[in-house]
N, C-alpha and C positions, 0 to 999 in steps of 0.2 A: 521786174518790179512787181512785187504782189499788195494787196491791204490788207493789213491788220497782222499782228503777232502769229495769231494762230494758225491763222491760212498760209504765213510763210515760215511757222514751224514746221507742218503738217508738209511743204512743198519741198523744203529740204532735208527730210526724212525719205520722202519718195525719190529725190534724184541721188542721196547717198547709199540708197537700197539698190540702185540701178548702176553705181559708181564702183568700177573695179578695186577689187582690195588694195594694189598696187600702186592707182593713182591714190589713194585717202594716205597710206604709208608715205609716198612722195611727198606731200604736203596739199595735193590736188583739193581744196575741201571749199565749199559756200561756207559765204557766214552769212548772219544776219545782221543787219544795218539801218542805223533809222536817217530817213531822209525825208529832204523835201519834195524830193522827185514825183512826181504823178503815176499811181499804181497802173500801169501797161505803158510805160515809157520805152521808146527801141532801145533794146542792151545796148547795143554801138552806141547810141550818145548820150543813157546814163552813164557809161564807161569816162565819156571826156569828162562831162559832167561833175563827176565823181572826181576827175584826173586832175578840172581846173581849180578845183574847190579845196583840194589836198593839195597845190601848188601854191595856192594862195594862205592857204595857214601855215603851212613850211617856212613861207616868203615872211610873211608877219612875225612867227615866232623865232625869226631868225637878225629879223631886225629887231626885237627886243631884248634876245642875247646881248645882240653885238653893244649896245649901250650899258651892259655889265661890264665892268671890266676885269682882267685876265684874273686876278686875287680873289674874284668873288665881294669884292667891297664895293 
């Protein structure tokens, strides 16, 4: 987790200059992402973090499907 756009433009320029050709071709690639997380968060539990928060709007926008019904009406 880094602060501000630029710092973590600038930091994932530096780790895909470091990043073998073969993993970026596999789809190996950083993105950038805005959260609410606190800039030097441990990876491992930004990770869940990130894992519980995308569970839960899955969860939400799955229960607002399901009250559409099949015809789209």
């Amino acid at each position: 987790m880094v602060k501000g756009k630029q710092l973590a433009e600038s930091t994932l320029q530096q780790l895909e200059a470091c990043q073998d050709s073969t993993d970026r071709h596999e789809g190996w690639r950083y993105l950038i992402d805005k959260s609410d997380l606190r800039p030097g968060t441990n990876p491992a539990e930004a990770t869940l973090l990130r894992q519980k928060e995308l569970d839960t709007r899955e969860s939400k926008a799955m229960q607002g499907s399901s009250s559409v019904p099949p015809d789209g009406q």
